[in-house]
N, C-alpha and C positions, 0 to 999 in steps of 0.2 A: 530798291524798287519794291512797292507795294506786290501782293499776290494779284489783286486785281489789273493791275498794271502788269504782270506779269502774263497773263492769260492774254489779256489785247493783245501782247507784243507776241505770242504764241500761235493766235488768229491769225495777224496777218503775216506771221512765215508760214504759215499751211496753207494763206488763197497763193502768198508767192510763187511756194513750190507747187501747187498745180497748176497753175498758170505754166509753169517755166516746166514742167514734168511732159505737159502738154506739150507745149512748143516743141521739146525737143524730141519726143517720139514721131513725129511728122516732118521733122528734120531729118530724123535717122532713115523715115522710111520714105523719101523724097517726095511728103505731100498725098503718098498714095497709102490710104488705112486699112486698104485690105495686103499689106507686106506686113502688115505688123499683128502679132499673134493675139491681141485684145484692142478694143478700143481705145483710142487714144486719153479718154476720160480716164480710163484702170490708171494708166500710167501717172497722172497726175496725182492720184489718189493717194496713189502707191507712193512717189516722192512726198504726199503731205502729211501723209500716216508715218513712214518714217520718221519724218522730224518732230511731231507733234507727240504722237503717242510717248516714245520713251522720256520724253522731255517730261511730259506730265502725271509721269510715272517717278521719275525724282523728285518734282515738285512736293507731289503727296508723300515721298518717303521723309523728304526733308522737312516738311512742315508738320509731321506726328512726333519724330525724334528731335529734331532740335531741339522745342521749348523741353524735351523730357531731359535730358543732359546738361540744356542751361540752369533749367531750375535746380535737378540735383546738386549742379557746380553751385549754386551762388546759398543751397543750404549747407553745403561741407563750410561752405567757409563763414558759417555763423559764431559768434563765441560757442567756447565749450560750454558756458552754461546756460545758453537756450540750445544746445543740442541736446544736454539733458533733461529739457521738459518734455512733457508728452507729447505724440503726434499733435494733438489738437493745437495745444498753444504754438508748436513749431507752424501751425499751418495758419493761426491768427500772425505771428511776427510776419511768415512769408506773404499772407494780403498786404500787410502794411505795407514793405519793401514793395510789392506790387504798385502798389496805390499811389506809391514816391516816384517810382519811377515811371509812371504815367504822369507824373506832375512835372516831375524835371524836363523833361519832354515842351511842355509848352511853356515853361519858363526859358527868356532868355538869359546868357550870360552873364551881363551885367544883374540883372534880376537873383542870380543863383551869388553872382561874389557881393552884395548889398545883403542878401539874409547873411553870409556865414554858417557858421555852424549851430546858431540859435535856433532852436525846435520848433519854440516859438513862433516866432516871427517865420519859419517857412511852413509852419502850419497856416498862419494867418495870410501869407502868400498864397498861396494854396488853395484857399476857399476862396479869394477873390475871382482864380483860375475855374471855379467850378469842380473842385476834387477837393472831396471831403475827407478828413482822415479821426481817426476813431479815438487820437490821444495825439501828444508830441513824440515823436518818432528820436528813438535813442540816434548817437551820433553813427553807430554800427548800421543801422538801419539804410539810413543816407550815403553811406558807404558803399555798403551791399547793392543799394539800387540804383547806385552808379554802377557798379560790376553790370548789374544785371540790362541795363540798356548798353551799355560798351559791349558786352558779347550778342546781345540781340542786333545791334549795327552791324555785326562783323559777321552775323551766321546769314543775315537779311543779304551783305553783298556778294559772299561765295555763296551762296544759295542762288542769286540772279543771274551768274559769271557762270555758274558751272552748269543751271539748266539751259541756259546761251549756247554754251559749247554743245551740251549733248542735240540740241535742236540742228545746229549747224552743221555737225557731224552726220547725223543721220541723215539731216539732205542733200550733205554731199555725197555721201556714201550709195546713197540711193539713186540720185541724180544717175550717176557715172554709171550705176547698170541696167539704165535702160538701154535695151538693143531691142530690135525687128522681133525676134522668137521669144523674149522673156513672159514669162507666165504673168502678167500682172494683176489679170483679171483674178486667178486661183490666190495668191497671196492678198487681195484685196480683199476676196469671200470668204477665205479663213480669216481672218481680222475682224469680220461683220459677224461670223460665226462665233467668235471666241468672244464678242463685245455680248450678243445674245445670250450663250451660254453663263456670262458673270450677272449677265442681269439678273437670269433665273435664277442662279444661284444667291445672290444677294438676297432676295424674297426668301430663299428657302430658308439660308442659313438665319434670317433675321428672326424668322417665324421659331426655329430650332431654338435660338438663341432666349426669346421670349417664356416657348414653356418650359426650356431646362432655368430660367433663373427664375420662374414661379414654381419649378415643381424643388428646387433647391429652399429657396425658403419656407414652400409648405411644408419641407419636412424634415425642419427646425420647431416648425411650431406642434406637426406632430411628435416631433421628440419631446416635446412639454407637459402636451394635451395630448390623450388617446383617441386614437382616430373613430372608435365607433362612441366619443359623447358628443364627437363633432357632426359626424352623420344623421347619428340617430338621437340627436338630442331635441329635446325639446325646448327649452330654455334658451334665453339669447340674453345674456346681462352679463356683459365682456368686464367690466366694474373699472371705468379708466383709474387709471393712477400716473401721478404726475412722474417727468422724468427725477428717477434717483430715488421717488416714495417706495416703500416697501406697501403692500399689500395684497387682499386676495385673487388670484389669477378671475376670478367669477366663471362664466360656464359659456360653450359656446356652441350651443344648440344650432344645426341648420336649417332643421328639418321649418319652423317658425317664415325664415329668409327664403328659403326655396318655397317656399308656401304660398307667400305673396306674391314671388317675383312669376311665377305661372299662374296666379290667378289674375293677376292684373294684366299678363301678357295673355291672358286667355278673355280676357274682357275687350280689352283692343283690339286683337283677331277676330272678334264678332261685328265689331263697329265699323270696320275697314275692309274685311274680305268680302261679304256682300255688295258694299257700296261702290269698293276699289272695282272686283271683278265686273257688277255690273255694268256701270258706266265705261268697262273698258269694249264687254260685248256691244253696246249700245254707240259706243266711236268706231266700231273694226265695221260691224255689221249694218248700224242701221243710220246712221249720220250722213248727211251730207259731207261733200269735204271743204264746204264753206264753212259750216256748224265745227266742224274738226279742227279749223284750222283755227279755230278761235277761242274752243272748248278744253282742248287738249294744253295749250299753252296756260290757260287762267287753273286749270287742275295742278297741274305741276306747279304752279306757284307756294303750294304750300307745302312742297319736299324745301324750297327754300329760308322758309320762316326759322328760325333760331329756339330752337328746343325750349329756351328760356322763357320766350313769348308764347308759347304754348304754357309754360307751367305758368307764369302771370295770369293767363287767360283764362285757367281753371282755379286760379287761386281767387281772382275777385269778379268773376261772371258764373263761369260754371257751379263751382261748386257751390254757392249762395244762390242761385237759381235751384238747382238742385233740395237743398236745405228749403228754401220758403215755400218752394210748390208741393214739397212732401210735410211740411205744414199745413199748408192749406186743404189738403186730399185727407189727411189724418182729421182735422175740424168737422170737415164735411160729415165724415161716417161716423166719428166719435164725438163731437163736439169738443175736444181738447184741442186745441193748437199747439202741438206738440211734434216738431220734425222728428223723423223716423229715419231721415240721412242725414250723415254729418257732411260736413262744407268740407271737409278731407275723408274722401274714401275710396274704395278701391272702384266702384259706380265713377266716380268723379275722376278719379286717375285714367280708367282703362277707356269714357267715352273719348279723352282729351286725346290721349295717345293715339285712339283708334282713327280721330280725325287725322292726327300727323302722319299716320301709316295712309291712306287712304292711293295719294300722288303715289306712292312706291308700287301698291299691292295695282295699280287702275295704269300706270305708263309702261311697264314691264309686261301685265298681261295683255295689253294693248298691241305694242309690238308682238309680241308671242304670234298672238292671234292671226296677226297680220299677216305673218310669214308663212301660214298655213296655204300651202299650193292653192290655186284657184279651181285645178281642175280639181278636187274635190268636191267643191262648193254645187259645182255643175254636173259633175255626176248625179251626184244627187237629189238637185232640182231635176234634172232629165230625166229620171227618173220614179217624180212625182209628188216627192216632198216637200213638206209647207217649207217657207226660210227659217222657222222657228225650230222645227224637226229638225233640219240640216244641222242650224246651230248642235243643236241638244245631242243630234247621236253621229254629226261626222266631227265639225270643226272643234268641238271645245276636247274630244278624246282624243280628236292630232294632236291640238296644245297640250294638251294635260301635261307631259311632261315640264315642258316650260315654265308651265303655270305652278307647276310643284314647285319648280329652284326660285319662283317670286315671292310664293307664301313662306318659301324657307328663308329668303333674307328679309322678306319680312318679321315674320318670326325671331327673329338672330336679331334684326331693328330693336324691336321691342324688349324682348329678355335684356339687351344691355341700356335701355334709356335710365339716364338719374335723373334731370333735371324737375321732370314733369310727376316723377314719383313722391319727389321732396316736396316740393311746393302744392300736391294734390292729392296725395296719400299719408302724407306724415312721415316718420320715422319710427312709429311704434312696430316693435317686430311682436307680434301674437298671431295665434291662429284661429280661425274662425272661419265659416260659410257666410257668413250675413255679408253681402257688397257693399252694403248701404255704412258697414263700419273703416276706421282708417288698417290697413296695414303696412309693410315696408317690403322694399325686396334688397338682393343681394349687391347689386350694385350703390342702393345707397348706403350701405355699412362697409362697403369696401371704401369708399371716401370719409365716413365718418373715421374710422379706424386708422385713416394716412392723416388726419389733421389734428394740430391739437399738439402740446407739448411731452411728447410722448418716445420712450427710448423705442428705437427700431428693432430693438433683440429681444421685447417683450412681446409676449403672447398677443395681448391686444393689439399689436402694429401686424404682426404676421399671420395673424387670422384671416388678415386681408387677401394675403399670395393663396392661403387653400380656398378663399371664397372665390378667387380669379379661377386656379384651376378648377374647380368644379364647374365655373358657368363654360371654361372650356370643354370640359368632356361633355356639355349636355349639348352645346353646338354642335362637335363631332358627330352626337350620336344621331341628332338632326340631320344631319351631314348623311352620314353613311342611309340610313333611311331611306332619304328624297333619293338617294342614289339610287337604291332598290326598284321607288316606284319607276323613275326615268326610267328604265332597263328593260323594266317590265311592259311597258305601254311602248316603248322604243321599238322591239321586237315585234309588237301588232299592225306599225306603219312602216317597217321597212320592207 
């Protein structure tokens, strides 16, 4: 029985036993629900969580360990002399075996005693089936991948039998003590409790999990490279080298990367926090809610566009708009026709991005805004203040906190975009003031540096994990920050 088929048939023993949990706690307590110490609803709950939950608690144990013991069994029993080649090629032989035994699968009997033992001919089988395989598979191989689906059939049907049993078990076990006084409601809330607590914990430990495996491999590559030419270098010319070539580590200057990736996140912030925040004053405050209802939804429309079409956008409109009208402005006063912006630059990256921040920094501070008490608003007026005063010195200081955590994931937006960097800034890392020239930031060297034929235990591939953790600490530090100002302004309206 498929996992998917396993979960169906796991659904409906948990509406069973609440059905049947139901039934019988208004059985026990002769119809009348106030004898029985929770609602008759716990009680079902209570019999469907029994059965369900440990049931799917094996499921998951069994379906992590199995393949891990199958596979091991079916590599012990390779010849000894692919057990003495390297990992790698043991783990190319075992795709094969894989690959075979994914084919034996949809060939039938007659189809498998018609090949024989010809590699051939069951490779050529094979691809008729739609399963490609990479060579003719030794006779060991077809062997092996017969092992390996004979014990996958056999872990698949005690795996369906015994999560059967545990399901069954629990809801008999559970069935049988419901009585009038049992706590069912307290055992149900614990269970909702502990469901909460894993969740949170899941997020934690993932997030854990993330920066101990980047601050693990940053500090491989600081064991390479010293950590202050990374910081405080100036230089960015990583020098690829192919996997297995020998050559020079090159240098890997931040300071270049971090240079760009806040000047161009600092050029978007100007394009978007004006236009976001206004337009969101302008819907809270002074809109109808005809205009709102029509204004608000065509705004957000462009939190939905694909990052990509935003870098398209600046690659064959903006920035060549950009480029011929700073042509034309440079004629004018000098008579050269001479553009003074390039069609990639950080002008052209930060306007594009600031448009896509716009929906973020204008629906977030919209809401904010909104949620500011009314009786504020009327104090204030009652008290004689134009609606433009009121905005400026009651409602926008209530939000303010809010409006911090908007600009702050706005912010945190922008320091991680690639796409619209690459295609609207270049990839050149240098440093410079001039806007009007290309530069790069750190997110798109974090991608140049994963692609490409390149061993993963070289400097150049793991430069990446210290460019990751650094854009991490500089979130944080945005982080702890906003948290400041919230606290601060928090304290004045409460």
């Amino acid at each position: 029985m498929s996992t998917p088929l396993i979960l169906l048939v796991l659904a409906i023993i948990a509406i069973v036993c609440y059905v049947a949990g139901t039934r019988r706690a208004m059985a026990i307590a002769d119809g009348v629900s106030s004898r029985l110490h929770s609602r008759q609803g716990y009680y079902g709950t209570f019999v469907a969580i029994c059965a369900t939950v440990p049931a799917a608690v094996v499921l998951v144990v069994w379906l992590i360990a199995s393949p891990l013991y199958i596979n091991s069994t079916v590599r012990d029993g390779f010849p000894e002399e692919v057990q003495a080649q390297s990992e790698a090629q043991q783990g190319l032989s075992f795709g094969m075996v894989g690959s075979l035994a994914r084919g034996m699968d949809v060939l039938t009997l007659e189809e498998i005693d018609a090949v024989g033992a010809n590699p051939a001919e069951l490779r050529a089988k094979l691809g008729t089936k739609g399963v490609a395989l990479a060579g003719d598979p030794e006779p060991w191989m077809v062997a092996s991948a017969g092992d390996l689906n004979a014990m996958q059939k056999i872990s698949n049907r005690v795996m369906t039998a015994v999560v059967l049993i545990v399901a069954l078990a629990g809801a008999g076990l559970s069935y049988v003590r419901i009585a009038p006084r049992f706590r069912a409601r307290n055992r149900v809330e614990k269970v909702i409790l502990s469901a909460l607590v894993l969740a949170s914990s899941i997020a934690i430990v993932t997030t854990i999990g993330i920066v101990m495996s980047m601050l693990t491999e940053a500090g491989h590559f600081f064991g390479r490279v010293p950590a202050w030419e990374f910081f405080f270098g100036t230089v960015w010319d990583p020098r690829f080298a192919a996997a297995g070539a020998t050559a020079s580590e090159g240098q890997f200057g931040l300071i270049p990367l971090l240079a760009g990736t806040l000047y161009i996140g600092f050029v978007a912030m100007l394009v978007a926090v004006p236009v976001g925040l206004f337009s969101a004053i302008y819907m809270s405050e002074y809109a109808s809610p005809k205009v709102r209802s029509v204004a608000k939804p065509l705004l957000e429309v462009l939190a939905g566009i694909p990052t990509i079409v935003y870098g398209f956008f600046a690659l064959t409109s903006v920035g060549p708009f950009l480029r011929d009208i700073s042509a034309q402005l440079n004629g004018l006063v000098t008579g050269e026709y001479a553009n003074f912006i390039q069609a990639q630059s950080v002008l052209t990256a930060g306007f594009v991005m600031g448009i896509m921040l716009i929906p973020y920094v204008s629906s977030l501070s919209d809401d904010i805004i909104t949620a500011v008490p009314r009786a504020l608003r009327d104090g204030s007026l009652g008290l004689g203040a134009t609606k433009s005063e009121t905005i400026k010195k009651v409602v926008m200081p209530a939000a303010l906190p809010g409006v911090v955590g908007a600009l702050l994931m706005t912010a945190s937006r922008a320091i991680g975009e690639t796409m619209i960097v690459v295609l609207a800034a270049g990839v050149a890392a240098r440093m410079q003031l001039n806007p009007f020239e290309p530069m790069t930031t750190v997110t798109v060297k974090i991608v140049s540096q994963l692609t490409g034929d390149l061993e993963f235990t070289s400097p150049q591939t793991l430069v990446a994990f210290a460019l990751g953790i650094t854009l991490f600490a500089i979130t944080l530090c945005l982080n702890i920050y906003a948290l400041f100002i919230v606290r601060k302004y928090r304290e004045q309206y409460e």
